[in-house]
C-alpha positions in Angstrom: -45.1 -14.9 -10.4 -46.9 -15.9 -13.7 -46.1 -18.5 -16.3 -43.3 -17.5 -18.9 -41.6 -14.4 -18.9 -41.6 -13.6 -14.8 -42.5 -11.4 -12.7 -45.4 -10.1 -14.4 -48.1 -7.1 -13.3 -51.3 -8.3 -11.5 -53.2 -7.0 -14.1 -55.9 -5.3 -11.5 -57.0 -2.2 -11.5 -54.6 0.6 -9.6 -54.7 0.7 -6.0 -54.8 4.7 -6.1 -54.3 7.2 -8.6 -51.3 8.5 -6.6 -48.9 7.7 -3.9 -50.1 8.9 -0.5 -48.0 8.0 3.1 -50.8 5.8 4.0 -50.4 3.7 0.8 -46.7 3.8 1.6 -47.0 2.3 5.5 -49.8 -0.4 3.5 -47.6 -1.1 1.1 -44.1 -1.7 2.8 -46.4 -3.5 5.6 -47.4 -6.2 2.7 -44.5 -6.4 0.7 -42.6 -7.3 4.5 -45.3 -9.8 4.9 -45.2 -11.4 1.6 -41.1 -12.0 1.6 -41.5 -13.4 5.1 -44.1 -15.8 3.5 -42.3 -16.5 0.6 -39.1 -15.6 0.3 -37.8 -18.4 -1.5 -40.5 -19.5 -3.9 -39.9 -15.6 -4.5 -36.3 -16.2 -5.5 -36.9 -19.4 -7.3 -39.7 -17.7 -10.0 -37.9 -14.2 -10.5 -34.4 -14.7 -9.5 -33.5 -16.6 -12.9 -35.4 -13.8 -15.1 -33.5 -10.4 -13.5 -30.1 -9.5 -15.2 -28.4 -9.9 -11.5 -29.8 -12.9 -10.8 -31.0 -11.6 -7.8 -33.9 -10.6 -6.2 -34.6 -9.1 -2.2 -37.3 -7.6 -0.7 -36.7 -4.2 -2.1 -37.3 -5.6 -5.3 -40.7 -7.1 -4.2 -41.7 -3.7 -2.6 -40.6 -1.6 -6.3 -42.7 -4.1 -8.0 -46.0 -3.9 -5.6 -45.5 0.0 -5.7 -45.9 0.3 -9.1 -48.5 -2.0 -9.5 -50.5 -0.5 -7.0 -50.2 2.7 -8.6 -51.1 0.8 -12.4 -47.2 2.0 -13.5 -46.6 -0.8 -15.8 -43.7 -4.0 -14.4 -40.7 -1.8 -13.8 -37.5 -3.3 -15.2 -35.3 -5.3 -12.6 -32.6 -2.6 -13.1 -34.7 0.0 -11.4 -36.6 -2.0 -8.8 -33.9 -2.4 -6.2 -32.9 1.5 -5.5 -36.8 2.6 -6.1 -37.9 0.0 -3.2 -35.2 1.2 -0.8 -36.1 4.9 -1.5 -40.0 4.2 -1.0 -38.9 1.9 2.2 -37.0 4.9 3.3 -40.2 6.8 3.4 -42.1 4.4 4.5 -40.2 4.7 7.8 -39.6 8.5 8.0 -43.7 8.2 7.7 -44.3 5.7 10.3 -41.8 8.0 12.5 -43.4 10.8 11.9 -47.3 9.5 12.5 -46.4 7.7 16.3 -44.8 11.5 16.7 -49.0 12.5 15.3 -50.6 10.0 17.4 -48.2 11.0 21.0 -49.0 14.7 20.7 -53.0 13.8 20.2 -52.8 11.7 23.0 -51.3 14.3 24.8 -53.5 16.8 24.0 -56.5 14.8 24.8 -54.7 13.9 28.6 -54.3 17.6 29.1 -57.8 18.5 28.1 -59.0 15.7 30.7 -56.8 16.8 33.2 -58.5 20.3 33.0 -61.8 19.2 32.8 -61.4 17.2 35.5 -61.1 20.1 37.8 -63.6 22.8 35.5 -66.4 20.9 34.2 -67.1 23.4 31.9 -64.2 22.2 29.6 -65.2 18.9 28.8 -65.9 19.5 25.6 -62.6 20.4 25.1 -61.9 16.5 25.1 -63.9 15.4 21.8 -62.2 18.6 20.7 -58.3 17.3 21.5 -59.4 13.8 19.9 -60.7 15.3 17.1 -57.7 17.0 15.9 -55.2 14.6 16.6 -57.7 12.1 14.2 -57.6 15.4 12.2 -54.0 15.4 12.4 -53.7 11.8 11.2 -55.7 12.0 8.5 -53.7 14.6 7.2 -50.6 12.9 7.5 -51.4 9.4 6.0 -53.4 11.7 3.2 -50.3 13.7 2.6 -49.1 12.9 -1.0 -45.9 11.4 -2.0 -43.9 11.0 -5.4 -42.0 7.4 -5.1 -39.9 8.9 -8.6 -41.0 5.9 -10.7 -39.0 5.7 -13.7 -40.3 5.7 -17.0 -41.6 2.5 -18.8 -39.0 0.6 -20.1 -40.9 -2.7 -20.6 -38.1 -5.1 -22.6 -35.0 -2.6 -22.2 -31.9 -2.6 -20.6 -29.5 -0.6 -19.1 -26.0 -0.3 -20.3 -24.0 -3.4 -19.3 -21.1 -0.7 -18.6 -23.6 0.9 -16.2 -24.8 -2.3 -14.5 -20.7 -3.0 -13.6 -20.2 0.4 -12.7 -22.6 0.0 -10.0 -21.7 -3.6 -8.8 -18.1 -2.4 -8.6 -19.5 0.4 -6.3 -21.3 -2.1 -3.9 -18.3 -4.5 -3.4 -16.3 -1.8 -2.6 -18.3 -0.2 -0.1 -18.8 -4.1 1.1 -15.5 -4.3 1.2 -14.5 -1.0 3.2 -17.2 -2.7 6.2 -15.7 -6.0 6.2 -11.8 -4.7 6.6 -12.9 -2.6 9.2 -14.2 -5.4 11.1 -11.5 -7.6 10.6 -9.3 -4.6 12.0 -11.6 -4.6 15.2 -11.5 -8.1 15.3 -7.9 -8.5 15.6 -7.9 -5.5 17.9 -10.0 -7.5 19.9 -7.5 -10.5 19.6 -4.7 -8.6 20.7 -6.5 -7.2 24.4 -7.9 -11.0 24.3 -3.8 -12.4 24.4 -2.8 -9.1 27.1 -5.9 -10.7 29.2 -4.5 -14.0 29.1 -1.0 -12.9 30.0 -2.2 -11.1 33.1 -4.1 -14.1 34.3 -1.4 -16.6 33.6 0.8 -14.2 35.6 -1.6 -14.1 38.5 -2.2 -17.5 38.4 1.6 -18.0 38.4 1.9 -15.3 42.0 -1.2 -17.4 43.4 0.8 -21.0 42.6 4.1 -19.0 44.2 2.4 -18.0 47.5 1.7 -21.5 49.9 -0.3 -19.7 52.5 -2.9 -18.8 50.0 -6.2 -21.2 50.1 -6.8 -23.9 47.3 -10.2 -21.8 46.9 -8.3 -18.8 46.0 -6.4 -21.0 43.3 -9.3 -22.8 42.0 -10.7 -18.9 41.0 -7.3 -17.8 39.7 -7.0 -21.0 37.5 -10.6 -20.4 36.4 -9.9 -16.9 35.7 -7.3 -18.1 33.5 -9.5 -20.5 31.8 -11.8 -18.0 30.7 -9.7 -15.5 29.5 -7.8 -18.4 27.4 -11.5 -19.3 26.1 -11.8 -15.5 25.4 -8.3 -15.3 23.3 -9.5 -18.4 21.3 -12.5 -17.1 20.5 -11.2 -13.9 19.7 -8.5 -15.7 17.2 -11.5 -17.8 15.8 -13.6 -14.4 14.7 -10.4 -13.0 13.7 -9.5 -15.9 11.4 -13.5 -16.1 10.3 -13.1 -12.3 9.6 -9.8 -12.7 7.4 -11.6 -15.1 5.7 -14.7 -12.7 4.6 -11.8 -9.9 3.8 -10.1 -12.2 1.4 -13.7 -13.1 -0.4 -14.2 -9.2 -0.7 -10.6 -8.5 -2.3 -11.3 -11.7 -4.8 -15.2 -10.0 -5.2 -13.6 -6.6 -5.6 -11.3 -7.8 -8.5 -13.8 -9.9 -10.5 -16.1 -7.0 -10.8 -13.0 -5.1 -11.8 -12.2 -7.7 -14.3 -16.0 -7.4 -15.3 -16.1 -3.9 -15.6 -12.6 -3.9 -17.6 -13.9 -6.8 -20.1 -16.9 -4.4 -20.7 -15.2 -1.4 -20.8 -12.4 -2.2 -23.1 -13.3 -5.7 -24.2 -10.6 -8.4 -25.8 -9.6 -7.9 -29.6 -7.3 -9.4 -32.2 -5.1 -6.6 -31.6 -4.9 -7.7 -27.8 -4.3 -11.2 -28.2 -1.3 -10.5 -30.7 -0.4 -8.3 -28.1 -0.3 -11.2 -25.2 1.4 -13.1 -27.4 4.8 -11.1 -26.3 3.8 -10.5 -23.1 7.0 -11.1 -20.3 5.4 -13.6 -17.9 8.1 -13.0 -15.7 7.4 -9.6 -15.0 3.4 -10.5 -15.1 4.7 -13.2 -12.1 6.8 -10.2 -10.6 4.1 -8.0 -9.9 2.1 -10.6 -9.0 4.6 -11.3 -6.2 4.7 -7.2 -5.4 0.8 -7.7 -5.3 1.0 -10.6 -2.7 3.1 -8.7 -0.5 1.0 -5.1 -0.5 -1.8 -7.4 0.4 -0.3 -9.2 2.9 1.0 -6.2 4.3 -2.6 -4.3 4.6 -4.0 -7.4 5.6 -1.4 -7.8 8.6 -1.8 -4.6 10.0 1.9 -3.4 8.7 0.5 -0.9 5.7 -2.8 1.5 6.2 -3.7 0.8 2.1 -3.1 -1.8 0.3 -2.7 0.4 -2.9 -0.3 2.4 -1.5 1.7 -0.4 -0.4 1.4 -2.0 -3.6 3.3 1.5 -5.0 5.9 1.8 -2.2 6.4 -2.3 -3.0 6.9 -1.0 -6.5 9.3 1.4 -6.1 11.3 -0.3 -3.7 12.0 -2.8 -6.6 13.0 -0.4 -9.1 15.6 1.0 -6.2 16.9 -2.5 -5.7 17.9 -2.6 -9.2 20.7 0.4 -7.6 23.8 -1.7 -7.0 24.4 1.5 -4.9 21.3 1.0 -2.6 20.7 -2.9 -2.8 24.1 -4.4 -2.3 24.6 -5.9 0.7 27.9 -8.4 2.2 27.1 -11.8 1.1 27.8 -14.5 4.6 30.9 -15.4 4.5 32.9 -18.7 4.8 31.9 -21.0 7.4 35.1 -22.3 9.8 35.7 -23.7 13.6 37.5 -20.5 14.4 34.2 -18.2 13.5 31.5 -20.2 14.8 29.6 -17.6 16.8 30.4 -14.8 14.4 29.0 -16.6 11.8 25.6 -17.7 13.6 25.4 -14.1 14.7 25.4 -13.2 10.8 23.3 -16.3 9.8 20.4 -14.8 12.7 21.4 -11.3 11.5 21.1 -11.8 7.7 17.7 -14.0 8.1 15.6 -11.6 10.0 17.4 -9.1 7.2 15.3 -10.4 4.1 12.3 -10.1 5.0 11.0 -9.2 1.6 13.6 -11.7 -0.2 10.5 -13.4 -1.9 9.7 -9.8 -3.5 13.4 -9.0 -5.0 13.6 -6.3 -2.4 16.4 -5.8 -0.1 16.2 -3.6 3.3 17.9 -0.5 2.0 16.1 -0.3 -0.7 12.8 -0.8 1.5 13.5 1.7 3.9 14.4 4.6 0.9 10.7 3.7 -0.8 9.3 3.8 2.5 10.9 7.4 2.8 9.2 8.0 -0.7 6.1 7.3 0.8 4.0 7.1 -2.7 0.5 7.5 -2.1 -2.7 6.1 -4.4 -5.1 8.6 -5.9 -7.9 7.9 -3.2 -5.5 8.6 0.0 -3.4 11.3 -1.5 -6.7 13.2 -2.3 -8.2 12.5 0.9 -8.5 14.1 4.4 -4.9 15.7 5.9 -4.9 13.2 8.5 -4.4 10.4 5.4 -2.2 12.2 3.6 0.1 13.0 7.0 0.0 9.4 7.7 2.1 7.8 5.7 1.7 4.3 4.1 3.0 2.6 7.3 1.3 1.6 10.2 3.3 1.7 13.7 3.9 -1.7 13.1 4.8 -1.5 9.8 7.5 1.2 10.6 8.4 -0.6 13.6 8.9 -3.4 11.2 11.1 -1.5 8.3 13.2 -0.3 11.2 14.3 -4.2 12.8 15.0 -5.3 8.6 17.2 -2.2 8.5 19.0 -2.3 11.5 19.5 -6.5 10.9 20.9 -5.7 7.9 23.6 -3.0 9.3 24.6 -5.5 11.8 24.5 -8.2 9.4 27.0 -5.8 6.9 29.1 -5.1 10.1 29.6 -8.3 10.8 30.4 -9.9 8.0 32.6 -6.9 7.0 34.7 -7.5 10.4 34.5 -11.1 9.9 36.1 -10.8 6.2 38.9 -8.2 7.7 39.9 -11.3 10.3 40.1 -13.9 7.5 42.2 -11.8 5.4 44.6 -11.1 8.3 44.7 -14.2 9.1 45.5 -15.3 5.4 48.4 -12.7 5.7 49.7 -13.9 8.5 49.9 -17.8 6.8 51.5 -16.3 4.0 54.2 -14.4 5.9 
């Protein structure tokens, strides 16, 4: 951590004039001990002077490599994924020398053994330790190629490149965090069953009088705890929501990156813009909102896929044939409970009102089932699955069937009001 342009090589002489397992252990050993140390001051001197901006203790361990070996500074570009491949040896080597050192010991424990009952063998002892030191040597002599790139003091790598690879990372980041937040609300949901059964038994225990008030101090504790449980279940699944929602905004400004890079901005573009329909931009923005939602409650198994069906369920609405529904008819003293049956009817109908889709035209995309790239190209069991979860299709089925009845109703409703008309008339 020199003055100036940082990090910088130590400028001593190389360590060794090649890479052996021993080096390896020695070397992940210091480089551990030196970010425990100083970690931070670390971060403070490098961090600013890395194209990332950020440097970890894989880093440290790339850069201590090659300057044990005299490889001149390796660019930060390279250091990260050479440190976790010579850390990923380092470990397979330290495995594989306590595996060395058991079988000497062994050997040497079996040799005693039979001296101990034939004199004549003890020489067989300094022979057992002698090859498992043998062994050893060996071992931590054994030569290794940590693949150090070439010098590439002052270059960079393609920007394009650099995306590329962040993109990657989020993503995989991304795939961990959703599948926690899917255990966490698993988690949730046997939390709330656990509470029920105790507020059920707690409610038998209250029922019975001939039970002791010990018995319903330990049923009222039991329902204690497993309320505690369900709130702390909701708080890690609200906390994990949370760190899903940072992903998905992570994941799209490395796309945005990568795009900007890829196919950056022109004159052309902006002119362009200029006659761009913001109310279709605001549209799909809505169609986004609900595919996410969606995914994010459990209801769709990808959010791209639901993004699609969303899609296509708003080009069907734009069927008079498949999106027309009864509008709720006139309100009067003679159709009062008709006409709150419709109200309930018709509200738990539009669902996706917000997303200019009606139920018909949800339930035919749904039967589409369009598929993104990734699940349609993946494992039978994806592309068998459809885009729905159980409670998604569980879901589609009550917006449907609200809106028959809702149709129905308002259909028979309309039928009375024009008899009755009739009948005034006549």
């Amino acid at each position: 951590m020199g003055a100036g342009k940082r990090p910088v090589a130590s400028g001593m002489e190389p360590a060794a004039s090649q890479a052996t397992n021993g080096l390896i252990i020695e070397l992940r050993r210091a480089a551990a001990e030196l970010w425990e140390a100083r970690a931070e001051a670390i971060k403070a001197s490098c961090a600013p002077h890395v194209p990332t901006g950020r440097v970890d203790e894989m880093d440290v361990l790339a850069w201590l490599t090659a300057d044990a070996l005299g490889h001149p500074l390796l660019h930060a570009d390279d250091t990260n994924p050479v440190g976790k491949r010579v850390a990923a040896h380092a470990t397979r080597a330290e495995r594989k020398l306590r595996d060395v050192d058991a079988d000497a010991r062994k050997a040497v424990a079996k040799a005693r053994a039979a001296a101990s009952k034939k004199p004549a063998l003890l020489p067989t002892i300094a022979a057992a330790a002698a090859n498992g030191e043998s062994a050893r040597s060996a071992h931590l002599e054994k030569a290794y190629d940590p693949q150090l790139p070439a010098p590439t003091v002052g270059a960079k790598r393609p920007e394009l490149e650099r995306c590329e690879t962040r993109l990657d990372q989020v993503r995989v980041k991304a795939r961990k965090v959703l599948a926690h937040s899917k255990v966490c609300s698993s988690e949730f949901t046997r939390a709330g069953v656990r509470t029920d059964r105790a507020l059920d038994a707690l409610e038998k225990v209250w029922a019975t009088d001939t039970l002791s008030g010990r018995v319903l101090q330990l049923a009222a504790e039991a329902c204690q705890a497993a309320n505690a449980a369900e709130v702390a279940a909701k708080a890690e699944l609200l906390e994990a929501a949370t760190v899903v929602r940072q992903a998905y905004d992570d994941e799209q400004a490395a796309m945005d990156a990568l795009r900007e890079v890829a196919d950056p901005p022109s004159e052309d573009d902006d002119e362009q813009a200029a006659g761009v329909d913001f109310f279709d931009v605001y549209t799909e923005l809505q169609h986004m909102t609900c595919a996410v939602a969606m995914a994010a409650a459990g209801c769709a198994h990808c959010a791209h896929c639901a993004h699609l069906m969303v899609r296509h369920a708003a080009d069907l609405a734009s069927d008079q044939q498949i999106s027309r529904g009864v509008d709720p008819p006139r309100r009067s003293d003679e159709n009062e409970d008709e006409w709150r049956r419709y109200l309930s009817a018709w509200t738990r109908a539009q669902v996706l009102t917000d997303t200019l889709i009606t139920a018909p035209a949800w339930v035919a995309a749904e039967a589409a089932a369009p598929r993104c790239t990734e699940c349609a190209t993946c494992c039978a069991m994806c592309r068998a699955a459809g885009t729905l979860t159980a409670a998604g299709e569980a879901a589609t089925d009550e917006v449907a069937a609200a809106a028959r009845e809702a149709d129905v109703i308002a259909t028979a409703m309309l039928r009375s009001e024009r008899k009755r008309g009739l009948a005034t008339a006549s």
